[in-house]
N, C-alpha and C positions, 0 to 999 in steps of 0.2 A: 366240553359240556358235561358230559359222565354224571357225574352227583346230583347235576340238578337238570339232569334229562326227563324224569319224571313229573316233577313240578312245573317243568316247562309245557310237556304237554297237557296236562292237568290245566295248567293258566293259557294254555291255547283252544280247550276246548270252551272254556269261558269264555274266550276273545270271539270263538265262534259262533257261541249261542247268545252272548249277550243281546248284538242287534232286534232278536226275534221279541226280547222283552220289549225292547225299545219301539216293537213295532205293534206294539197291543197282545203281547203273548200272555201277560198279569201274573207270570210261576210267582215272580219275587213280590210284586205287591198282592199276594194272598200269603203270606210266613206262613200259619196255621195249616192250613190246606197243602202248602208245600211239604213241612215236618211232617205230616202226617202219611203223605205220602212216601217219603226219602227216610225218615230214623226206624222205623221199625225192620225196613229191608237193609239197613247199616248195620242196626243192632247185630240182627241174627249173622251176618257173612262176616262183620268183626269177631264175635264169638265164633268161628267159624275160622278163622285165622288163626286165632288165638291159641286154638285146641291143634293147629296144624302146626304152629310153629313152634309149639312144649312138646308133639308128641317126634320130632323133627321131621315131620313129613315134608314142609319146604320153608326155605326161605328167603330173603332178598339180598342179592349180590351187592355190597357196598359199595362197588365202584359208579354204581347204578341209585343210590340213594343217599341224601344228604346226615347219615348219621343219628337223626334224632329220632325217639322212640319215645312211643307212649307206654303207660303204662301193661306189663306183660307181651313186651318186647315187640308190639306191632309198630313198623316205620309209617313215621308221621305221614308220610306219601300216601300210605295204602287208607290210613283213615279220610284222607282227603280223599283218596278214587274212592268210597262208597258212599260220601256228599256230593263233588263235581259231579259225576257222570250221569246219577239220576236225576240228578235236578236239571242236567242239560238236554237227558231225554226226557223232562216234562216238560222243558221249555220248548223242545220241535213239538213234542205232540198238542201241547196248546196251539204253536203256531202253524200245524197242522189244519187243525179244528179251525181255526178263526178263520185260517184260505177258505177252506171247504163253505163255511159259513158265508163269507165274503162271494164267495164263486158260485154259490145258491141264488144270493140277493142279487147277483147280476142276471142269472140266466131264468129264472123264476117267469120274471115279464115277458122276456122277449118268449118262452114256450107259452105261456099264456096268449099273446097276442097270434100266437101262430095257430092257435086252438079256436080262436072267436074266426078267424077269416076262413076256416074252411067250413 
């Protein structure tokens, strides 16, 4: 596995969150609203990388990464874990929201009805 141990969990945490879109989570059909959320917190913790890894304060074990680099020497992996992962935790926290929402609309009547009989 080694090289591409990280892509794989990166494309696992997709495989995990996908269904929540599928299940009315809307991260992906809102793009706007998504970016808006995920590139400003990419931007700054890429810069952030960037400045770590010229000043060599750390960096990523080869045998652990597929080789390719973006510009200013950050591994492609690492620009993808600052898109996957918040976008994965905007998709729980949508599909969060929607339970909560769902689990209101259920419980709502029946505390109502319990309200009118006493």
């Amino acid at each position: 596995m080694g090289r591409w141990e990280y892509l794989l969990v990166l494309g696992a945490c997709v495989l995990v969150t996908l269904p929540l879109e599928l299940a009315g989570a809307r991260a992906w059909r809102r793009p706007r609203r998504l970016a808006r959320a995920v590139l400003p917190v990419a931007a700054v913790f890429l810069v952030w990388d960037v400045l770590a890894i010229a000043a060599g304060v750390w960096d990523f074990d080869p045998a652990f990464v597929t080789g390719l680099r973006v510009p200013f020497g950050v591994p492609l992996e690492e620009v993808l874990f600052f898109v996957v992962i918040p976008v994965c935790g905007v998709l729980t926290y949508e599909a969060v929201e929607l339970t909560g929402n769902l689990l209101r609309r259920l419980v709502r009547p029946l505390l109502d009805r319990r309200r009118v009989r006493r």
